[in-house]
N, C-alpha and C positions, 0 to 999 in steps of 0.2 A: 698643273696643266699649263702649257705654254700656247699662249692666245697670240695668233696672228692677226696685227692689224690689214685693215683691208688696204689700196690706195685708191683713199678718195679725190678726185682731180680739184677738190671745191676748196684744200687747202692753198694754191698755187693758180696764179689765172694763165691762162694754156694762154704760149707763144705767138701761137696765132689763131683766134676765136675763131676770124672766118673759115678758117679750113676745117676747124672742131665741129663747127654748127653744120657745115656742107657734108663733113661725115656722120654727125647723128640725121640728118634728116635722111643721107643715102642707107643708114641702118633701116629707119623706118618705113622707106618705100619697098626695099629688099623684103621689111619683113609683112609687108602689107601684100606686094606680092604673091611672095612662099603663101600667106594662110589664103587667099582667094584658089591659088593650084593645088592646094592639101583639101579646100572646103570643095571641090571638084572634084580631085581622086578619090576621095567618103565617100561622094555620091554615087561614085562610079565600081567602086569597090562591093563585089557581093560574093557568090560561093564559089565562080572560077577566078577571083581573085579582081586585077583590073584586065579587062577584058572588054577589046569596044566592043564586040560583036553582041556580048552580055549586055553590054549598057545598053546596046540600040534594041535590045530583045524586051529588054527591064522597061523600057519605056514605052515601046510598044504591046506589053500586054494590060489585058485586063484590070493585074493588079498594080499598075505603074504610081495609083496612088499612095497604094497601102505602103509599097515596097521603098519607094523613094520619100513621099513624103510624112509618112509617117513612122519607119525605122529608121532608115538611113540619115537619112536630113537633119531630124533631133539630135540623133547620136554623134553626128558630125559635130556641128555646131554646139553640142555639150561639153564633147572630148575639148575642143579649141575653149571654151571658156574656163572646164575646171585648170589646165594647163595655163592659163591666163590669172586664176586667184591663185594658182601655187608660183607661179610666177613672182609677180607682186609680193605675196607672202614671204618670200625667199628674200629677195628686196628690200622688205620691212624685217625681217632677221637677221639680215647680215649689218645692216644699218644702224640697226639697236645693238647690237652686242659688239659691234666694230668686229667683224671675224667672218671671213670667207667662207669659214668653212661651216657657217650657222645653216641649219636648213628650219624649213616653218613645223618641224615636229618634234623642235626641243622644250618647247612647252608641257610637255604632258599631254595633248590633244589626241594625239595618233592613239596614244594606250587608252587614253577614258574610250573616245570612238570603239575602237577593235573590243574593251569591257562589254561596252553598252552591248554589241553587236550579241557576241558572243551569250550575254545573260536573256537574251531574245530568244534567240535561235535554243537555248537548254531550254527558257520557260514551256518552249512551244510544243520540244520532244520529251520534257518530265510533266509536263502537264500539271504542276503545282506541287512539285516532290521539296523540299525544304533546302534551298539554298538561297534564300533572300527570293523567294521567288513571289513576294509579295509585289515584289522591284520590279521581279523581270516581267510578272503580267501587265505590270503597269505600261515599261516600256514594248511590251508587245501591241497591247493594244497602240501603239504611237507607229508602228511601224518601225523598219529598220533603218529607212533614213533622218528620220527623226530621231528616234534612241541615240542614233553617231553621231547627228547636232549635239544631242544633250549629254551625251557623253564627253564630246572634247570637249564642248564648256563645260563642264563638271571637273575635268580632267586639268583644267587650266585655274579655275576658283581654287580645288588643292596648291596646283603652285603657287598662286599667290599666296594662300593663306600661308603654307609654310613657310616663303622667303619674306612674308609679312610686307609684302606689298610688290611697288616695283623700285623702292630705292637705289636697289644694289643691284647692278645687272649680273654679276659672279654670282649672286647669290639665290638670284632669279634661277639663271642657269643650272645650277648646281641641284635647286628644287623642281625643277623639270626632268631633270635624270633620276631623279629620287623615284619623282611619283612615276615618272614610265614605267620603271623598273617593279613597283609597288603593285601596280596596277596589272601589267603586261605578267606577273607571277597571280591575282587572282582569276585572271581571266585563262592561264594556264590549268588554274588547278580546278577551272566551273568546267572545262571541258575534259578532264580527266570524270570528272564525275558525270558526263552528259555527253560519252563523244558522239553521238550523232551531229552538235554543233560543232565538231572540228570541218568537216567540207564546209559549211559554212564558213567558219572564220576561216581555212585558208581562201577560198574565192575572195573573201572580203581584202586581207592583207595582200594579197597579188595583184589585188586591182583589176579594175571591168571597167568600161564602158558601154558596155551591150545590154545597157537596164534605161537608162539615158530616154526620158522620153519629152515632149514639150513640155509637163509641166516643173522638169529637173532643168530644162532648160531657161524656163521665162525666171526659178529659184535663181540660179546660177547668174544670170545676166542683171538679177534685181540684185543682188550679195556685191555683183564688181561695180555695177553702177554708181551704188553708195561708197563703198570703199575705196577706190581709186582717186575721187576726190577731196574725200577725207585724208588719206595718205598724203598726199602731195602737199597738201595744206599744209604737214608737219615734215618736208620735206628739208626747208633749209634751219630746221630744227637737229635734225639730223646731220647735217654737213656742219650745224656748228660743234655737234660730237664729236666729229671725226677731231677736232684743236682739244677736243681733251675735255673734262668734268670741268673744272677751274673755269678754264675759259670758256665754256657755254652758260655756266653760272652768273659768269660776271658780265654775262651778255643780256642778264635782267631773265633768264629763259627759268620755269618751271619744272625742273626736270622730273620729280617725281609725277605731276602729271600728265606731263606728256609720256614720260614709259608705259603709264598705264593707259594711256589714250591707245597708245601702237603696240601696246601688247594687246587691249581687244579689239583693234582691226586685227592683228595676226592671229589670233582665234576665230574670228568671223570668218575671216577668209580661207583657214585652212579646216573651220569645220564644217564649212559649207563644200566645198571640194571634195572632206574626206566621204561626208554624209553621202554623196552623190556618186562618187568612184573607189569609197576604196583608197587604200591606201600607193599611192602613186610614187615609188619614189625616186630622187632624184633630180627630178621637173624644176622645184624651187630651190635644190640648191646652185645646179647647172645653169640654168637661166641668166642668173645676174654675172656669173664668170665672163660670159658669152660676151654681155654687152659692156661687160669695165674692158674687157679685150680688144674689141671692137671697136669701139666709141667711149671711152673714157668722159666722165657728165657728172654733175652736181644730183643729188639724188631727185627730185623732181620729172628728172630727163631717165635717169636710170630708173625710176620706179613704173613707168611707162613701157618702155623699151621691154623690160623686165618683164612683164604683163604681155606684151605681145610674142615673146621668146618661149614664153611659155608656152602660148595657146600651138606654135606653131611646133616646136616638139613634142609635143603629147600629142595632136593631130597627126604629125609623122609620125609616132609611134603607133597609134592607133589605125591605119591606115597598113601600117608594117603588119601588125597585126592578123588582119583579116584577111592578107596575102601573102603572108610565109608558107605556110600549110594548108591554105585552100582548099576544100572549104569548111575543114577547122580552123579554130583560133588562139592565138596565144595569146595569155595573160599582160593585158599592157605594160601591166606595172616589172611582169621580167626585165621583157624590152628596157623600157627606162631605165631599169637599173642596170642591166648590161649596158647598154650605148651609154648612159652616163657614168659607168665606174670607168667604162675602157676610157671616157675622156678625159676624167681628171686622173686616173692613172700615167696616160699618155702626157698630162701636162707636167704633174711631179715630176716624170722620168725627164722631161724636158730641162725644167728645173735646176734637177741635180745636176744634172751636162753641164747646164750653164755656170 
């Protein structure tokens, strides 16, 4: 497997800072921006799509509280946060593995998650028929946003244990496709035996945000709040990876435990996102392209940036969503993966030209 490093700007000090610092900050207002005119078009988004005549109707009736403040409003402001840890997440993946093309569900996370989900959903339609289903009552009784916490961290302890820690990131890696693959075939074969949790798991793996309520929200917001500055803490940790094992080593740096510090914020963060939406994909590995594109930054700047790029593409998507088909909806996580394979398809082809 031929690993592409990423270019981090933190080997090299840019030409000229002032202009580097004058474009990350015009990154930042742009993207502060876009999420304030996406956190508006949510609000404004319902079954004829965006529609001012709807919105001034939405607010003038009766139900203007229920309708706006407590569908819409949560679910807005969910979609921009879980898009904000897969963000980040994405950031803290491509960081550790030095490789672009890292997304936050090479861990094994996304498959424990979709397990958990799926041993739910069979507990609840076999009603205690013998498939581990001592497991699945358990996690039933937990709910199914909890069972997809406990699963991607469940999902992520396998990878460790197999690659026996976080020494080796190849090997890290390589035990992350193990156990997806290990897992993403049991959870195959509990729904061959139980397909009534197939609509289930696929709603679950296409991704929603139309479950989203405050209390996913205030989860969500307390998950980035702690994580975001933990991450950055171990930010020039990371830029001194990008010079190589040798030289981060001999920079006095820790490195088996910092891998393991930032492999579990990228489990915290990507299973707290999955537990709440579903599998979204695309969002974290898109995101940080965007802003090495745009604003080329020591990771500190780009782990930020990265967290806001997020929120605001999965809000655009989710937003896309709810007014493609009006006043059905499509699966967010399509979207995302369309708009984001046609991107990086678009950039390879670029690429190759070049």
């Amino acid at each position: 497997m031929t690993t592409v490093l990423a270019r981090p700007s933190a080997v090299a000090a840019p030409a000229r800072p002032e202009a580097d610092a004058a474009r990350r900050w015009r990154l930042l207002a742009v993207l502060a921006m876009l999420s304030l005119l996406l956190l508006w078009l949510g609000l404004m988004a319902g079954p004829s799509g965006l529609s001012w005549s709807g919105w001034l109707a939405d607010l003038g009736s009766d139900q203007a509280a229920l309708i706006v403040g407590e569908i819409r409003a949560p679910r807005t402001l969910g979609a921009w946060a879980v898009g904000a840890l897969l963000g980040l997440a994405g950031a803290l993946a491509q960081g550790l593995f030095r490789n672009p093309l890292a997304d936050p569900y090479l861990l094994g996370t996304a498959a424990g998650a979709g397990l958990a989900v799926v041993l739910v959903l069979a507990g609840a339609s076999l009603g205690g028929v013998a498939i581990g289903l001592a497991t699945a009552q358990w996690l039933a009784r937990l709910g199914i946003v909890l069972a997809a916490f406990v699963g991607a961290l469940t999902g992520l302890l396998m990878t460790l244990a197999l690659a026996r820690g976080a020494h080796s990131p190849m090997r890290l890696l390589l035990s992350g496709v193990v156990v997806a693959v290990v897992l993403g075939a049991i959870g195959d074969l509990v729904t061959f035996v139980s397909p009534d949790a197939l609509r289930g798991k696929q709603s679950f793996l296409l991704g929603s945000t139309g479950f989203l309520g405050w209390g996913s929200v205030a989860v969500l917001v307390a998950g980035f709040a702690v994580a975001l500055p933990l991450a950055r803490r171990y930010a020039r940790a990371l830029d001194a990876l990008t010079l190589g094992e040798d030289s981060a080593a001999s920079l006095g740096l820790d490195l088996p435990r910092i891998r393991l510090v930032l492999v579990g914020l990228l489990a915290l963060t990507t299973g707290l996102a999955v537990s709440q939406a579903g599998l979204v994909a695309f969002v974290g590995l898109v995101a940080p392209h965007l802003v090495r594109r745009h604003a080329p930054a020591p990771q500190a700047f780009t782990m930020l940036a990265s967290a806001a790029m997020g929120g605001v593409l999965l809000l655009a998507a989710d937003v896309m969503a709810r007014c493609v088909i009006a006043p059905q909806e499509l699966p967010v996580g399509v979207l995302t993966a369309v708009l984001g394979g046609g991107y990086l398809m678009r950039l390879l082809s670029r690429q190759e030209r070049e």
